[in-house]
N, C-alpha and C positions, 0 to 999 in steps of 0.2 A: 716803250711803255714802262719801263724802269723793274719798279717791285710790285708793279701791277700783277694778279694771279691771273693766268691764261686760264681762265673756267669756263666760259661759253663759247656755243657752236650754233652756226647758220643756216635756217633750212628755208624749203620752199615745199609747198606742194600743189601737184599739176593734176591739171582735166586728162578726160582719156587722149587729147591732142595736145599733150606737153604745153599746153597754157598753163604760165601759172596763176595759182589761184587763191595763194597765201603764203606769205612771210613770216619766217618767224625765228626768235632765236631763245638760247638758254642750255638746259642738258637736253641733249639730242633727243636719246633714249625716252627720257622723261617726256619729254612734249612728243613723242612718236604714239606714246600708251594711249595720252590723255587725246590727239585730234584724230585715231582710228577708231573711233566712233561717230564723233560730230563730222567727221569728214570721212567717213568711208568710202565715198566716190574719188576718192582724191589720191594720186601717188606720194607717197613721201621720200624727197632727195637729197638729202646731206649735200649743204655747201662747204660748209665744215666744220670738224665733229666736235664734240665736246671736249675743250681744253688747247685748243687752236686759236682761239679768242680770245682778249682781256672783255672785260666790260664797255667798254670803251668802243673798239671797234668792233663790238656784236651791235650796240644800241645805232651807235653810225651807218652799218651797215646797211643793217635793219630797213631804216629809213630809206637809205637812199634805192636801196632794190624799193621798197613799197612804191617810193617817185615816180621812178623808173617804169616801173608797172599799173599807172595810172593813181596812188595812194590810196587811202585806205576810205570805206565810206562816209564815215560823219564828215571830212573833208570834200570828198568826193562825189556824191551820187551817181555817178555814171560808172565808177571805176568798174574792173573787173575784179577785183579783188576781195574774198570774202573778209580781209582783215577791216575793222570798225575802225580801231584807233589809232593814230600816230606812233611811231616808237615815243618821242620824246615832244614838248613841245617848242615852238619858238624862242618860247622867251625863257626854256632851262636853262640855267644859269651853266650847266655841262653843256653845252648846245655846240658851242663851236669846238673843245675839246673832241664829243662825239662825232662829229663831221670832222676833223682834222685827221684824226685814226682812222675813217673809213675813208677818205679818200688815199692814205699812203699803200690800202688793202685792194681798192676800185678796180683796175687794172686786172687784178688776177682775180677777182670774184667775178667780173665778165665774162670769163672764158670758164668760170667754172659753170656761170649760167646757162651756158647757153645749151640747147636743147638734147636730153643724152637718148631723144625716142627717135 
């Protein structure tokens, strides 16, 4: 990623059955304050914290867990997912950059997901 700043971190948060049930990324801390409210039914699990990320592969990431987990609803209507929007969309012109960071990450963000209940 070069002289990319490493400033964002990957989270999820789960039903009381380790489903997850939202995606999301940026300072960990900070999005932990703001969705323990709208989401107080929900666990909060650091994929990884704030400053583990560039920009780059948080926005990739993002995405491809949202996929992975049916995407998000204005896409979706069935999905399980309370996220509404996309990380990114199709045709941002970062699009394949974002997807190219996140898959060189894939591999180990799998095994970070996978269930810690």
């Amino acid at each position: 990623m070069g002289l990319t700043p490493k400033n964002q971190g990957l989270y999820v948060l789960r039903d009381s059955n380790c489903n997850i049930k939202y995606v999301g990324r940026g300072n960990v801390k900070d999005r932990l304050a703001k969705h323990a409210k709208k989401h107080a039914d929900l666990t909060f699990q650091v994929i990884y914290d704030t400053g583990d990320l560039s920009y780059a592969e948080a926005k990739g990431l993002e995405a491809k867990v949202m996929g992975k987990f049916g995407g998000p609803s204005k896409a979706n209507p069935d999905t399980g997912l309370r996220n509404k929007y996309r990380a990114f969309a199709n045709t941002n012109k970062k699009a394949k950059k974002y997807r190219d960071a996140a898959n060189k990450r894939w591999k180990e963000t799998q095994r970070k997901l996978k269930k810690p209940c």
